[in-house]
N, C-alpha and C positions, 0 to 999 in steps of 0.2 A: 591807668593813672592811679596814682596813690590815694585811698582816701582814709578817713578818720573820723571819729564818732564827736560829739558836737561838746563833752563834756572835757577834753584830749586838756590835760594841763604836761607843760613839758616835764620831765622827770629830770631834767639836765640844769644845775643851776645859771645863770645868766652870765657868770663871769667867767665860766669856765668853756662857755660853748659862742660866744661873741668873737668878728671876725679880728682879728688884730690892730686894724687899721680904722675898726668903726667898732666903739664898745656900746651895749646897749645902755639906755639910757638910764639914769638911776634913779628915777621914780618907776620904774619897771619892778615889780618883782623878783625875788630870788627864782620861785620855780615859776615861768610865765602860762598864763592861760595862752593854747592853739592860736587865738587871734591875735593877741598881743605878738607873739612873733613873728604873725606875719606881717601885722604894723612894722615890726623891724626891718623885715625882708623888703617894705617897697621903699622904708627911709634910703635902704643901702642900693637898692634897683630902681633907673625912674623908666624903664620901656622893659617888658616881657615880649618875647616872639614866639610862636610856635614852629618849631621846624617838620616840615613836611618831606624832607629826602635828606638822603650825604651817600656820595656814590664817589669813588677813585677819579679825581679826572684824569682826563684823558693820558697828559706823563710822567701820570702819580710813580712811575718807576725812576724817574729822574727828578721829578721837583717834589714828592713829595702834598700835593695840592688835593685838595676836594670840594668837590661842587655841590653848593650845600644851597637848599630852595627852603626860604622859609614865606611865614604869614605874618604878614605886621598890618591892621588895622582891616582885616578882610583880603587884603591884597599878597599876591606874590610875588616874590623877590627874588632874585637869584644871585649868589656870591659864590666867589673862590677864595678858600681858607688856607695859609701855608699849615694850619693844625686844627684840629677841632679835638673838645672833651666832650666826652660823654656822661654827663650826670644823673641819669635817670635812677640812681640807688638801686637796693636790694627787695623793695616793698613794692612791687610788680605786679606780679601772679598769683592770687590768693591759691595756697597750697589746702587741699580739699580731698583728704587720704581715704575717699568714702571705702574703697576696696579694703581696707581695714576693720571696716565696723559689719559685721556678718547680720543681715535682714534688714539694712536700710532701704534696699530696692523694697521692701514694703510697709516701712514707716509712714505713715498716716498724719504725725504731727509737721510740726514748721522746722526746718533746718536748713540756717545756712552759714557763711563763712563771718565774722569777726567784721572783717572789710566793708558788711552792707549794713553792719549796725549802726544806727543814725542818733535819734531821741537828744554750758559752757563745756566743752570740750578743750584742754588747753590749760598750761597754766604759765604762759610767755605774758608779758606786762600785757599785751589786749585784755586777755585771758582773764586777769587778775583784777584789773579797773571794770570790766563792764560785770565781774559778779559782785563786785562791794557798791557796784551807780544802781543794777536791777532792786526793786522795791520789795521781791516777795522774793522767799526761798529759793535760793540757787544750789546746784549740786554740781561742785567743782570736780569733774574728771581728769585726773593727772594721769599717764602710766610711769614718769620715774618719780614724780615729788620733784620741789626746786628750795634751794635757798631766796629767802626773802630778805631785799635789803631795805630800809628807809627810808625815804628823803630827807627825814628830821634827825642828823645824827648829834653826837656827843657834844653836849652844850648849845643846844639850838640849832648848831651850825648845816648849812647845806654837805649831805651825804659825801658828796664829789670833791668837794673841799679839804677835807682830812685825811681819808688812805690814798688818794691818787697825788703821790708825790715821787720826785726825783730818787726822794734815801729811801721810801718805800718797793720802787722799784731796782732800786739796786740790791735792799735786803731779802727780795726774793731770788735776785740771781743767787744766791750765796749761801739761800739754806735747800734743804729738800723738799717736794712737791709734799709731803706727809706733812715734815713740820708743818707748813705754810697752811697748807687744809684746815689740822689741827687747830692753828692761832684764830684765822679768821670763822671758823665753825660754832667754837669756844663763846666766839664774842655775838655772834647771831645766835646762837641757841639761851645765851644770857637774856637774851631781850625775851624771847619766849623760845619754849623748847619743839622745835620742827616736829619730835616725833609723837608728843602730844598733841600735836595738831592736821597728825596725818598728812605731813609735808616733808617727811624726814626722807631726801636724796640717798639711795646707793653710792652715789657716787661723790668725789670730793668738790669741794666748793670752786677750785680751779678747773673743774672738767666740765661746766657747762654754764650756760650765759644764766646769770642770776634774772627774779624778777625784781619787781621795784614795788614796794607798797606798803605803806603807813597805814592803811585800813583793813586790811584784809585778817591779820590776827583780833580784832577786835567782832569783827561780823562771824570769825568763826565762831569765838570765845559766845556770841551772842546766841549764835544757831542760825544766824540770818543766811550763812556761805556753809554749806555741808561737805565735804573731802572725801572723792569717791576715789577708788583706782578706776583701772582703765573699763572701759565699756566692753562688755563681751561678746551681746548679743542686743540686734533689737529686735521686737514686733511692729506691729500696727502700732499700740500706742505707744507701749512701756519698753526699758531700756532694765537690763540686766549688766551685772559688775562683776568684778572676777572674785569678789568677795562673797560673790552667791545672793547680793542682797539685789534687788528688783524695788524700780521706781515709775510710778503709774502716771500717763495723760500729762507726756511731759513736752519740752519743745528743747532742737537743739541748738547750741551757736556753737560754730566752733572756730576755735582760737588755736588754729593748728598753722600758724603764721605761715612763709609765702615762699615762692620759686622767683627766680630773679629772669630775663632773656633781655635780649636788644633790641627793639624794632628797627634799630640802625647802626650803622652800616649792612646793608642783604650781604649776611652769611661770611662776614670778615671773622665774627666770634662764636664761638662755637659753646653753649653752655649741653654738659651731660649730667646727668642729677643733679643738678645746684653744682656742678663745679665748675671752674672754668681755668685754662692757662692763660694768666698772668703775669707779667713780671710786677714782682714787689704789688700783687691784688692791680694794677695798672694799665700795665704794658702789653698787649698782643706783641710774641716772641718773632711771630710768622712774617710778618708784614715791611715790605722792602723800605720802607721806613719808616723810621719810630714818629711818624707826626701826629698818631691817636692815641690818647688816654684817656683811661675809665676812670672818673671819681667819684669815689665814696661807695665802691662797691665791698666794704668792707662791715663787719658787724663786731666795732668794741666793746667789752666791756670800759667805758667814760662816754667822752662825749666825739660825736663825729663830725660836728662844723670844723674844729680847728684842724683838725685830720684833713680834711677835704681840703682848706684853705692850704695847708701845708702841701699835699701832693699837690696841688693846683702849679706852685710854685715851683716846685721841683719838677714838673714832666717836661720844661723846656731842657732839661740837665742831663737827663737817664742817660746813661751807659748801654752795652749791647750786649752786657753777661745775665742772660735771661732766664733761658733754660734750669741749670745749677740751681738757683735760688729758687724757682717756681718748683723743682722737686721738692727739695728740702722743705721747706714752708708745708706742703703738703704732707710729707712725711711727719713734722711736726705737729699737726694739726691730728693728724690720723690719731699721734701715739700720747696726746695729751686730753683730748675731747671726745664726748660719747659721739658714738657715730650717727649720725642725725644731718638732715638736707640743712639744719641751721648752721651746722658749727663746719661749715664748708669752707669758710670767709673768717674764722674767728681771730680775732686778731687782739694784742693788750693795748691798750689807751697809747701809756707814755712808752712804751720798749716802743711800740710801731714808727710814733711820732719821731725816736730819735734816731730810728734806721733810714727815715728815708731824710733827716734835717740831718746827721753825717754828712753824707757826701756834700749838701748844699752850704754845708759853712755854719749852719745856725744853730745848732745844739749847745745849749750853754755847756761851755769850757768851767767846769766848776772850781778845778785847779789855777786856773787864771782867776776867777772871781773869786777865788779868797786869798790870792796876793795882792791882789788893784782893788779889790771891794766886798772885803769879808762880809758888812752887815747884809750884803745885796747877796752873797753868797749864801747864808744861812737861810736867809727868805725862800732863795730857790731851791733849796735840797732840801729842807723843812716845810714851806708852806705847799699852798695851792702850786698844782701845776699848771699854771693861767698859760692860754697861746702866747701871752707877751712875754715869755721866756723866748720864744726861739726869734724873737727880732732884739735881742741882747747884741746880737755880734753878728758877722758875715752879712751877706746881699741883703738889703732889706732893713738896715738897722735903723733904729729908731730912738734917739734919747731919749724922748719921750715915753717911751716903755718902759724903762728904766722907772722916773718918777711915778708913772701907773703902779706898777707893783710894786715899789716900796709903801706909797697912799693905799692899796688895797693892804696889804700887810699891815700898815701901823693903826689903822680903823681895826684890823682885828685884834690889836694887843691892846689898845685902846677900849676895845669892849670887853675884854675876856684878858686879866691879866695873866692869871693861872695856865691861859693855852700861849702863852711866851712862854712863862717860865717850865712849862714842857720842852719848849722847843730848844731852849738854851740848857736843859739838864739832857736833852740828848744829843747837843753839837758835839760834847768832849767823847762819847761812844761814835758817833758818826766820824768825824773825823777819823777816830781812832779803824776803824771800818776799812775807810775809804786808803789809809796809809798801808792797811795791811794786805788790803786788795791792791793794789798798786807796787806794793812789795813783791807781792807773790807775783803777780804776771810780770813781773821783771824779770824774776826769775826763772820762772817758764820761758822767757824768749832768750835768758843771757845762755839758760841750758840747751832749745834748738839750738844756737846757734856758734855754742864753743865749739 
């Protein structure tokens, strides 16, 4: 089972990670304390069960069914499912690389994983929070270094809020992996410079899952968080670094995040180092029919409730071209991310969102909303990427979403008039963008296909 250390505030702001259909409440916080959400989780749930089995029934090769035995109030129950999902996430297994660290079979002090810290090897958001919560000197062991981003970005505003937008995502399809590094590198080393602080990544800012933290340059800056490379060797007490320098009568924790498996369905899925076939992160390819899906076996950079929420909806839909895409995706993962048991799953926020809301109808039509609803247009390619974008239109729509995200948008021009007038001095480039993207693939299809 997943667990969490007692101080877990979410790093996901509240509007951006709420289900569509039930928004958190707005005396709530932007970033919520661990309890607080799950205050949300039982407004939205009134009965949890534990499930004890899920086995094929008997002609699961013609119907499709499975026999699924759960525990509701101490007692067992038995049910046939035409589908059942799997949500158990990726935060399973604590991953524990000891074959890594040369002399811990005779380490002496306390060592253990991230997962049983309650109240640092690693530097994945665990990693990062429990050396700036520790009260005495911590010595942060990275071996690539990570980009650091902050909950508190440009103008107060929640982090999640500002890059993770519609034009955002379409201005990366359209430049290069360089430029794009460059921009966003630029603007994190502006806040402080990573390589002064012994955090400065080989690699690009798009090649691996960032951490999240508003305190951690501050504890370095202070002496309180020290920046080691990777561990070399340990003894009995002390622990040696690849920088030659050696650190005495120390303890470890480590923050070397987790291996994902199934305890259910016996041996329907098959995980081999952190990977697994999929379709679209989902769908077992194998299986005489498509009535199981995996949710939320995915690891975005945003937020992964609306994700969830989203696939949730779409696994009654899937299609049976499986295969093709679960290569591809792999092959793109390979040729884009450090190779590492995390970035097995890695997926973008909003491209993800709008691959698997395609097929289902819901991906706002931008082209339509700025002939029927220009100012509801700009909100959406400009502002937040809020989940109440994709009940705009097709199965599921909602008028009501509509008035939701215009009232979250006008509360922000309301507060911040300088962040409109951002967004209305860059509809006339946007626009101009989106016409000439739309040009060109015109003519890419008018040239297949003369």
């Amino acid at each position: 089972m997943p667990s969490i250390y007692i101080s877990v505030t979410i790093n996901d702001s509240k509007e951006k990670m709420c289900f569509n259909d039930f928004s958190i409440p707005e005396y709530f916080p932007n970033y919520t304390r661990n309890s607080k959400l799950m205050d949300y989780f039982r407004m939205y749930l009134n009965t949890l069960t534990k499930v004890q089995s899920v086995r094929k029934h008997q002609d699961f090769s013609f119907s499709g069914q499975w026999d699924v035995i759960v525990e509701v109030n101490g007692k067992q129950k038995s049910f046939i499912f035409d589908g059942i999902f799997i949500c158990s996430g990726h935060h399973t297994d604590p991953y524990l690389p000891l074959q890594s660290f040369s002399g811990i079979e005779k380490f002496e002090g306390s060592y253990f994983h991230s997962r049983k810290y309650k109240k640092v090897v690693g530097i994945g958001n665990s990693g990062v929070d429990i050396a700036v919560e520790l009260n005495h000197v911590v010595f942060l062991s990275t071996q690539r270094g990570a980009w650091i981003l902050h909950c508190v970005w440009e103008n107060g505003y929640p982090m999640d809020s500002s890059p993770f937008t519609q034009f955002n995502t379409f201005f990366l399809k359209i430049v290069t992996a360089a430029m794009a590094n460059n921009q966003f590198e630029k603007r994190l080393n502006f806040r402080f410079n990573h390589a002064h602080y012994g955090l400065q990544p080989q690699h690009g800012f798009l090649s691996q899952h960032p951490a999240i933290s508003d305190d951690l340059p501050n504890h370095i800056i202070s002496g309180r968080v020290q920046v080691k490379p990777n561990v070399e060797e340990c003894t009995e007490t002390d622990a040696s670094f690849d920088d030659d320098s050696t650190e005495e009568t120390i303890d470890v924790i480590f923050a070397t995040g987790y291996r994902f498996f199934f305890p259910f369905p016996n041996n329907l899925i098959n995980v081999t180092n952190n990977k697994v076939s999929l379709y679209k992160f989902m769908f077992p390819h194998d299986l005489e029919k498509s009535t199981l899906a995996v949710i939320g076996l995915i690891q975005p950079l945003g937020i992964i409730l609306p994700i969830a929420e989203l696939q949730s909806r779409w696994a009654k839909r899937v299609s049976k071209n499986m295969l093709a895409d679960i290569a591809q995706k792999q092959r793109a993962m390979e040729k884009q991310y450090v190779k590492t048991p995390r970035h097995t799953i890695q997926v973008d926020h909003i491209e993800y969102m709008g691959e698997i809301a395609t097929p289902m109808g819901v991906k706002p039509n931008l082209l339509f909303l700025f002939l029927s609803d220009p100012e509801l247009a700009v909100q959406v390619l400009f502002g937040p990427c809020t989940p109440y974008q994709y009940c705009l239109q097709g199965p599921g729509k909602w008028t009501e979403h509509m008035i939701k995200l215009l009232r979250t948008q006008i509360t922000i021009q309301d507060n911040h008039s300088s962040l409109t007038l951002s967004w209305i001095n860059m509809a006339p480039a946007g626009l101009a963008l989106l016409t000439a993207g739309l040009a060109y693939f015109r003519y890419i299809h008018h040239r297949k296909w003369k």
